[in-house]
C-alpha positions, 0 to 999 in steps of 0.5 A, spaced: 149 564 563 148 570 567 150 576 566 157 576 570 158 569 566 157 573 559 162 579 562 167 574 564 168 570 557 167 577 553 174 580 557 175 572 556 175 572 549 178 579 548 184 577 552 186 572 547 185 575 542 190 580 545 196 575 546 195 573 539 200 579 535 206 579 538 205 571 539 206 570 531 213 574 531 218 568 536 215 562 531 217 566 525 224 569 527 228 565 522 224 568 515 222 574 518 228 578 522 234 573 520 234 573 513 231 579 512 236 583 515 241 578 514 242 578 522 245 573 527 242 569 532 243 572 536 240 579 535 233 575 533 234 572 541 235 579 543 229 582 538 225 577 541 226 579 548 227 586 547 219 586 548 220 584 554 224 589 556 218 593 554 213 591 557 218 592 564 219 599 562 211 600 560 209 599 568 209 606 569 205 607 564 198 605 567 197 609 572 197 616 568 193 611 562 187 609 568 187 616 570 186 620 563 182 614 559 177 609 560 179 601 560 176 600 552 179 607 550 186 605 554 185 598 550 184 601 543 189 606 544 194 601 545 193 597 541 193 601 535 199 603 537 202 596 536 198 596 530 202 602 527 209 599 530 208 592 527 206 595 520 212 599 520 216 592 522 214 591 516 216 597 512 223 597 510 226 599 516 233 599 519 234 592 524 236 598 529 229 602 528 226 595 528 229 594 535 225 600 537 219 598 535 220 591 538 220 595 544 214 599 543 209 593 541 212 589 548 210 596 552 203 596 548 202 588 549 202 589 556 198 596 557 192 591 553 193 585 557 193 589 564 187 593 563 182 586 560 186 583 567 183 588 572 177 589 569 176 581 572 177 584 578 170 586 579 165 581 582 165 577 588 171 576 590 170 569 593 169 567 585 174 570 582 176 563 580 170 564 576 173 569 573 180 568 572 181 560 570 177 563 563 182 568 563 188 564 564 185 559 559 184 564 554 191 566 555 194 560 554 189 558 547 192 565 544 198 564 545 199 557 542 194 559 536 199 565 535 205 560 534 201 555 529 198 561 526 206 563 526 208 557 524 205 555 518 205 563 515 211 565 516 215 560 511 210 562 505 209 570 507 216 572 511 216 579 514 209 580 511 207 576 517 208 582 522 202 585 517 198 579 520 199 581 527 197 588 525 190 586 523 188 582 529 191 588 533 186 593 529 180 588 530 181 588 538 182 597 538 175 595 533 173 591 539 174 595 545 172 601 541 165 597 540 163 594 547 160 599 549 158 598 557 163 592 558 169 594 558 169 598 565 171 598 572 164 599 575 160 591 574 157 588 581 164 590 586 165 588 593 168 592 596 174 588 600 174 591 607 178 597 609 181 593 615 183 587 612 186 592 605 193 594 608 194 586 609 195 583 603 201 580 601 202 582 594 209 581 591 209 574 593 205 574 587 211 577 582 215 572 585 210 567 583 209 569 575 217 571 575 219 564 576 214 561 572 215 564 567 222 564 567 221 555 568 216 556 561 221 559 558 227 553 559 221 548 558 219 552 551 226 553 547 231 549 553 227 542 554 225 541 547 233 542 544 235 538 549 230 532 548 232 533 540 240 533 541 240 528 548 234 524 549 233 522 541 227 522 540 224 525 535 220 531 532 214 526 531 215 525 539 217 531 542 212 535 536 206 531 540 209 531 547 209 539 547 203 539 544 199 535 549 203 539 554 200 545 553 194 543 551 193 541 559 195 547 562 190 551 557 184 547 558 186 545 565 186 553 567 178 554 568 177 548 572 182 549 577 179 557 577 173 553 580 177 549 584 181 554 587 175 559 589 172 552 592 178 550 597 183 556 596 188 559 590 194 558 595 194 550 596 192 549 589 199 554 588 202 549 593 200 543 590 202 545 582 208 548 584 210 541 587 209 538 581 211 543 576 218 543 578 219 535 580 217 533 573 221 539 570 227 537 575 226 529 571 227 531 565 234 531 567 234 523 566 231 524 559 237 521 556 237 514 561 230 513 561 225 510 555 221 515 551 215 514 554 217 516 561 220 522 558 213 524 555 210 522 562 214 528 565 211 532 560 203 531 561 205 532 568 208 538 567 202 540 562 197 538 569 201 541 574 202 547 569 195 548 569 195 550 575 200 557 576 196 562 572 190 562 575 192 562 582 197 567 580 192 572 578 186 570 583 192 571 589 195 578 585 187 580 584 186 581 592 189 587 594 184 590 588 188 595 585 185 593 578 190 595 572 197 596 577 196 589 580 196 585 572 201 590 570 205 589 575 204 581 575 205 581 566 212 586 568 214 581 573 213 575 568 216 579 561 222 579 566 222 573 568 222 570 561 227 574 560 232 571 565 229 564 563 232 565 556 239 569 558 241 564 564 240 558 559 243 561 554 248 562 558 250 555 561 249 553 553 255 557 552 260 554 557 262 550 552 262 543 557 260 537 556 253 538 552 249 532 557 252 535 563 250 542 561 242 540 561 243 536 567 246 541 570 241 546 567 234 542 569 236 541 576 238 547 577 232 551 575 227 546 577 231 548 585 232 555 584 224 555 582 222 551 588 226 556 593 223 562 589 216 560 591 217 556 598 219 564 602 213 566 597 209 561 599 210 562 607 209 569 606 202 569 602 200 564 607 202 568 614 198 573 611 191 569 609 192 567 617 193 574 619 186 576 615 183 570 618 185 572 625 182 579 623 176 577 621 174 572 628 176 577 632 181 575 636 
């Protein structure tokens, strides 16, 4: 492996062991703020989101951060501070304060993942792929370890579980702290041509990240209710189902990275977002049809699936403005997710016929997903025509 390969998987690992913390605290909602502070579910849904609300706001932050502190400062600094915030979630504090330090550990998630996700933009841009399938991956793999590490915890330690968050948030300040030359901006760059700059499309990009992630979120919490309550099945069906779901969108992220560097991130995007929100969209008949059909769709998904982060992130990273442009895009994200969650609440709570409400649900979000990403889709591509056009001569 040369010594860009052992940059990437490096800023790889480190970038899953950012997703870690605060992927430990959804699982453990019930033991963990529910009964601790003897609060609704509703509020646990609110102090969830609320990180993502923090997130949002910390957009402002980066540039100031990128100009006073180097990448691996920015990146201990950051997060210490969601080490000191998660430990105070355990102190005996007010719901009201504990709100606020939710806010702030959502802010400093986004800081940390920002500045390890520009950094991958050095290098050849033609191999960004390269760089980006291992991120998403590692992305994805963070996530899931944080919710089974979450999982299996927070029935024996309850709240003692945001002092775990604090631990691997310690051990990545300690790690950003000791990685000497590997966290900087400066690492074999190629330079984009100045012409070719002011053309790149980049809010495609946040529609792009919005609108998965808004889809992931009804997939994650609204599909598997309804496949419990409508479809019948059971835990032992849906539990694997989901399961092998996200294992396909991990661990297909890297090869589809080497694929979108050989035939193009956007037609690979294309392709995947077809059939994301086609398979998505079926679960509508999940009542109707046979079991097997239902986790068919969810292997789909988890194919197609594998298919949005990398190609979001090689797209965002062109216009090569390092921390601002995965800042932006986790911004975008966080605020998707967030709608996600509140739309689908918010159908639920109609109070019309349950079977209706989910068909409704599956079939309008698999459409608005598919309008949010065709005008997106159409201007990223007018662009990449134009940077053809530019570079011929014509």
């Amino acid at each position: 492996m040369n010594a860009t390969g052992r940059r990437t998987l490096a800023l790889s690992l480190l970038v899953g062991l950012a997703t870690m913390p605060d992927a430990l605290v959804p699982i453990a909602l019930k033991s963990a703020v529910v009964d601790r502070w003897d609060v609704s579910l509703a509020d646990a849904h609110w102090f969830a989101a609320i990180g993502m609300v923090g997130a949002v706001l910390a957009i402002a932050l980066l540039k100031p951060m990128e100009r006073r502190w180097s990448p691996g400062l920015t990146i201990a600094i950051a997060s210490l501070v969601n080490a000191v915030a998660l430990a105070l979630l355990w102190a005996p504090v007010t719901f009201g304060v504990a709100m606020g330090l939710r806010l702030v550990t959502g802010a400093a998630d986004m800081v940390t993942l920002a500045v390890l996700l520009g950094l991958l933009q050095a290098g050849d841009p033609n191999r960004a792929g390269h760089r980006y399938g291992p991120a998403a991956m590692a992305i994805m793999i963070g996530l899931s370890m944080g919710f089974i590490l979450g999982g299996i915890l927070a029935g024996y330690i309850g709240s003692d579980i945001f002092l775990v968050g604090a631990a691997f948030s310690v051990l990545l300040a300690v790690a950003a702290g000791g990685s000497g030359g590997l966290l900087r901006h400066a690492f074999t760059v190629t330079v984009k041509p100045k012409s070719l700059a002011p053309s790149i499309r980049y809010w495609p990009t946040l529609v792009f990240n919005f609108s998965d992630r808004a889809l992931s979120a009804v997939i994650s919490v609204t599909a598997s209710l309804s496949l419990l309550v409508e479809a019948g099945m059971s835990e032992a069906q849906v539990g694997p189902g989901l399961g092998v779901m996200l294992l396909l969108v991990a661990f297909g992220a890297w090869p589809v990275g080497v694929l979108a560097d050989r035939f193009g991130a956007l037609p690979i995007r294309v392709i995947a977002v077809v059939g994301y929100g086609a398979s998505f969209a079926a679960l509508a008949w999940s009542p109707w049809v046979p079991s097997w059909i239902v986790l068919l769709s969810l292997v789909v998904i988890g194919i197609s699936g594998a298919g949005l982060a990398p190609t979001t992130l090689i797209l965002a990273s062109r216009k090569g403005r390092g921390v601002v442009d995965m800042g932006g895009l986790h911004a975008a994200g966080s605020a998707g997710y967030l709608c996600g969650m509140l739309g689908a609440g918010g159908l639920l709570e109609l109070g019309a016929s349950i079977t209706d409400v989910f068909q409704f649900l599956f079939l309008g979000f698999a459409t608005l997903y598919l309008l949010l990403n065709l005008p997106a889709i159409a201007a990223m591509a007018g662009w990449r025509m134009r940077g053809v056009t530019r570079l011929s001569g014509i």
